[in-house]
C-alpha positions as CSV (number, residue, x, y, z in Angstrom):
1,X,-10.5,-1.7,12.9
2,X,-7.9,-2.8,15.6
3,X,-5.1,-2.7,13.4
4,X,-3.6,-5.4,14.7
5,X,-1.8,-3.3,17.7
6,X,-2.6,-6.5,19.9
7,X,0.3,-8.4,18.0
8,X,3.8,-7.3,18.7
9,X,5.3,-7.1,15.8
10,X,2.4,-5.2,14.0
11,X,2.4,-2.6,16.2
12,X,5.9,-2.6,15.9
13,X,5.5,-1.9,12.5
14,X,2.9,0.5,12.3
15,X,5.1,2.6,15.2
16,X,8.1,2.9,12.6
17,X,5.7,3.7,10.0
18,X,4.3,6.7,12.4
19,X,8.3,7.7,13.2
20,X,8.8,7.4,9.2
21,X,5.8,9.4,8.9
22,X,6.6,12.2,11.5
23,X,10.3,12.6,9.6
24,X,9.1,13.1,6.2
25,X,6.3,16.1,7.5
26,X,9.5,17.3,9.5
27,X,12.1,17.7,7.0
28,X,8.7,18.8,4.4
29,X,5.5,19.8,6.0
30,X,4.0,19.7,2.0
31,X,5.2,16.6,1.4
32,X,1.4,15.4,1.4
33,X,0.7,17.9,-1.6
34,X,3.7,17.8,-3.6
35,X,4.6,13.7,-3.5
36,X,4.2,12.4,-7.1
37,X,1.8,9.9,-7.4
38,X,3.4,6.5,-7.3
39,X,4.1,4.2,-10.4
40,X,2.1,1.6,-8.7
41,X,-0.9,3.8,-7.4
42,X,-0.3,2.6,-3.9
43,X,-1.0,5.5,-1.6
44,X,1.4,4.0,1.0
45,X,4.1,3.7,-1.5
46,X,3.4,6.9,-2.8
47,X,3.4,8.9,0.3
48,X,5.9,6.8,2.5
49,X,7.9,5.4,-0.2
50,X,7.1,1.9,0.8
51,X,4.7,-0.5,-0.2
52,X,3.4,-2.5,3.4
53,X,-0.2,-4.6,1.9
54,X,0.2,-7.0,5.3
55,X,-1.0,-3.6,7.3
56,X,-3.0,-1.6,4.8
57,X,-6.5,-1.8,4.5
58,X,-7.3,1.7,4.1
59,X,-7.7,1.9,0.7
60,X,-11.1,0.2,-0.9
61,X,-9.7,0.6,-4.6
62,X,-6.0,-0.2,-4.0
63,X,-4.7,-1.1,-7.3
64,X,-2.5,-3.7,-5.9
65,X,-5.2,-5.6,-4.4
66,X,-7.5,-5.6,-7.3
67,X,-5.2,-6.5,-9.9
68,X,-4.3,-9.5,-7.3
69,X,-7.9,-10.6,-6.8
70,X,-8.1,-9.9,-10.7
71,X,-5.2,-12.6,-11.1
72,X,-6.9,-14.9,-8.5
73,X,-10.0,-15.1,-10.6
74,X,-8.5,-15.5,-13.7
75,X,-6.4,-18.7,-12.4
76,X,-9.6,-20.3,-10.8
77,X,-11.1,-19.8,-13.5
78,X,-8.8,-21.0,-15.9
79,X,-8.5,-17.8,-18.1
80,X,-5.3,-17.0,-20.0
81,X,-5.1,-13.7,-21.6
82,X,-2.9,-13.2,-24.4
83,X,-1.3,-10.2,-25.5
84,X,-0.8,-8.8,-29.0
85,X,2.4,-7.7,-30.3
């Protein structure tokens, strides 16, 4: 996994994600153990506060990308759930 560090503005990105990183453990060094879990279940929102899919690929069962593959299928597929009320 390169992640992406040969393209400029992704390594940008994942540099101000390390500085983000290094201020949060600075001003808390528990903020890994006492961080709610997020609404979402995104780990990076959750522990960051800010949800970055283009550079995640960490998580195997992230919520976000399953309920967006789950959407995916159901469109090629032609599926349309309806709700109850």
């Amino acid at each position: 996994m390169s992640w992406g560090v040969e393209h400029q503005q992704k390594r940008k990105d994942i540099l101000e994600l390390m500085d983000l990183s290094a201020r949060i453990m600075k001003a808390n060094p528990n903020h890994v153990n006492e961080v709610p879990k997020s609404a979402s279940g995104c780990w990076m929102e959750q522990i960051y506060g800010i949800q970055r899919c283009d550079f995640c690929d960490l998580s195997g069962d992230c919520p976000i990308r399953e309920e967006q593959e789950w959407q995916e299928y159901l469109t090629k597929n032609n599926i349309v759930i309806e709700k109850n009320s």
